[in-house]
N, C-alpha and C positions, 0 to 999 in steps of 0.2 A: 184808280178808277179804271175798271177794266171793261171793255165792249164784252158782256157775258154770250150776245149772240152768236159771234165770230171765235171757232177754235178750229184749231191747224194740225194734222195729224199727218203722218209720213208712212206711206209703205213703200219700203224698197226707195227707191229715190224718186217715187212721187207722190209731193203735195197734197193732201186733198183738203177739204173745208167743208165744216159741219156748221148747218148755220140754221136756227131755230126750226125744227122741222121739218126741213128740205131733204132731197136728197143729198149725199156729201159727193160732192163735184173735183175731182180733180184743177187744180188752182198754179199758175205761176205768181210769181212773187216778184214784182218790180217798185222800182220806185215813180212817183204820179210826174217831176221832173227831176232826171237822171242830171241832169248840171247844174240848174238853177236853186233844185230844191232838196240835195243830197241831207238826209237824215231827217226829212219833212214827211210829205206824206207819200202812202203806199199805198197803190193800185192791187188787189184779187183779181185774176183776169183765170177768167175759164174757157171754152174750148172755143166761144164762139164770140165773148163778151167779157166786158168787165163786171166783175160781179159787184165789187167792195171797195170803198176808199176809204182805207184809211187814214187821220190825223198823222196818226205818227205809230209807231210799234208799240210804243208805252201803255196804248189801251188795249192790246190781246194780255192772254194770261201769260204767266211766264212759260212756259211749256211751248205753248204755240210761238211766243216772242220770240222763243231759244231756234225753231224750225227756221224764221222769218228772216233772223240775223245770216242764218246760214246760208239760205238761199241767196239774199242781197249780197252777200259776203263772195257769191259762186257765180252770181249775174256777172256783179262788177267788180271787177281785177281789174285794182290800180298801184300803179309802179308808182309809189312816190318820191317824189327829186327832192334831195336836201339839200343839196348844192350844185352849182351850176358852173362848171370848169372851165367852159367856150363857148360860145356861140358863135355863128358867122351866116352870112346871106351870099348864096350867087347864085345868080338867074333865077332870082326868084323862090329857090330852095331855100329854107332854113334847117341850120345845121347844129344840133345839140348837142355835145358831153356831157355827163351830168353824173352826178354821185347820189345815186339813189338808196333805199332800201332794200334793195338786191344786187347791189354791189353797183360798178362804176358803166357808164350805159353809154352810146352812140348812137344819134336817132335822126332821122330827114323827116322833116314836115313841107310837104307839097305846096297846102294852101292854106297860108295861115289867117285868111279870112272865115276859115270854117273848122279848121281842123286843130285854135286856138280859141277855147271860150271861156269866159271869166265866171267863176258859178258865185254864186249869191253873198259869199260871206269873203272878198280878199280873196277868195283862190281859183284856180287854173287847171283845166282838164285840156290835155295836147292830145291828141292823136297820130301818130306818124303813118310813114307811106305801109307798113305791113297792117295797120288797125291795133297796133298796142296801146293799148291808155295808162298817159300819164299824168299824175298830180300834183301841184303846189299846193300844198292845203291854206296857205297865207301868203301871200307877195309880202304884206309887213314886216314876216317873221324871216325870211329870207335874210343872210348875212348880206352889206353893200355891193360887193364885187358878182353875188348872182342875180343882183336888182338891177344893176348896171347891164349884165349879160342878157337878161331877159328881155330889156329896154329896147336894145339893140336889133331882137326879133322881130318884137310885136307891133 
């Protein structure tokens, strides 16, 4: 079941959005909560406003769905951790190793009352001091020894 009013069209590398009779407006593509509600729903946001919420991607056509993954895909770069080597605390740093998706990573988190948050399903969006984002997409699914590691930080 597709929102037939909402369709997504690209020129060059910007967005725009044709939407029953309108003018077609130039559009960013984000998600409505980037932590809590990753793969939920999605925010249209045009120059000055939000234009559109979306449920979820599932109701644009596939064409526009195909533009929308990209975008979200381009918003948010996340380094995912499969494994967690080390961890440690001093003065209040925390200190990461970790064996990610793009090979083996080294990362300082400042304040991990903000710059660790737990998103909606079991998993963990880190931040460190440069602003790279990083993910556990399950603390469940983590082997014991990076559960134990994580423990240690948070």
């Amino acid at each position: 079941m597709y929102n037939k009013s909402v369709k997504l069209y690209r020129i060059h590398d910007q967005v725009f959005m044709k939407n029953d009779g309108l003018d077609d407006i130039p559009v960013s593509i984000v998600w409505l909560r980037p932590t809590t509600g990753w793969g939920k729903e999605v925010s249209l946001i045009g120059i000055h406003n939000e234009v559109v919420i979306l449920d979820c991607i599932d109701q644009l056509d596939p064409d526009s769905r195909c533009i929308a993954e990209e975008e979200l895909e381009r918003n948010y770069f996340y380094i995912d951790i499969l494994r967690l080597i080390r961890t440690d605390v001093n003065l209040g740093n925390r200190y990461f190793e970790a064996e990610t998706d793009r090979g083996k990573s080294r990362f300082v988190v400042k304040n991990p009352y903000v710059d660790i948050r737990p998103t909606g399903n079991d998993g963990v969006i880190i931040r460190d001091v440069v602003g790279n984002l990083f993910r556990i997409k399950s603390l469940s699914e983590l082997d014991n020894w990076s559960r134990r590691e994580f423990e240690k930080v948070n």
